[in-house]
N, C-alpha and C positions, 0 to 999 in steps of 0.2 A: 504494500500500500504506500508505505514511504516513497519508492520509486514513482509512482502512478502523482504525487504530490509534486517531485520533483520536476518531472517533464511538464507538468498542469504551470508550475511554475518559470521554466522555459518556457514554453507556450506563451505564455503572458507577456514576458518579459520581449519576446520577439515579437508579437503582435503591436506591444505598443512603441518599439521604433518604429515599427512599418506606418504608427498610425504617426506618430513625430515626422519620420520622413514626406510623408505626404501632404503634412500641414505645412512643413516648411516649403513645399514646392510651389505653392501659389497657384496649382491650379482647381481647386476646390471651392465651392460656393458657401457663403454665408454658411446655408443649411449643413453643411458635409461637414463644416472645420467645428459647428456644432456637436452634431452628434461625434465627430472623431474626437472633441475634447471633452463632451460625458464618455464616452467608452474611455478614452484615455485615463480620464480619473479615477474609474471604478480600476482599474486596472493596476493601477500605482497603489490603491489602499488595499487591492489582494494581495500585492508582491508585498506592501510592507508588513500585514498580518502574518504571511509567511517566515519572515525575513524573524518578528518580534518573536514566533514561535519556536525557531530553528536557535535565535539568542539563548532563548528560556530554558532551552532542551542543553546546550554547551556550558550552559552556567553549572545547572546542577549534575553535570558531570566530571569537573574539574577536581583532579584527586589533589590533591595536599597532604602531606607527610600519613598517606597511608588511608586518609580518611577523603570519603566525598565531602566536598566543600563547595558551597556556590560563591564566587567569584565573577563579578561585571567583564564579557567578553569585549576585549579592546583589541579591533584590528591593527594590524601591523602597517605603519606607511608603505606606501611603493617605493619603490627606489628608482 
């Protein structure tokens, strides 16, 4: 099922470039850059529920001297 999450989450996440790329193209009408910017939004608030759940799940799996401990997950910069 995790898997089925992940891809649902891909999915997402590539639909709403394609829906960004489009909006940025200029050639879409009033009505279109509408409905692509409620899809677009509903889309951004799925990936980031995913995003708050998948934190939640690496917090409270973080070991510490032997013991699960939760701990605030901080990404690493890029380099």
């Amino acid at each position: 099922m995790s898997e089925k999450k992940a891809a649902s989450f891909e999915d997402s996440l590539k639909r709403l470039e394609q829906l960004v790329n489009e909006m940025e193209g200029g050639e879409l009408s009033l009505d279109q850059m509408i409905t692509h910017f409620e899809e677009g939004t509903s889309l951004v608030e799925k990936c980031g529920k995913r995003l708050n759940e998948v934190e939640q799940r690496i917090e409270k799996l973080v070991k510490k001297d032997g013991k699960i401990t939760s701990e605030p997950f901080e990404p690493q910069p890029e380099s």
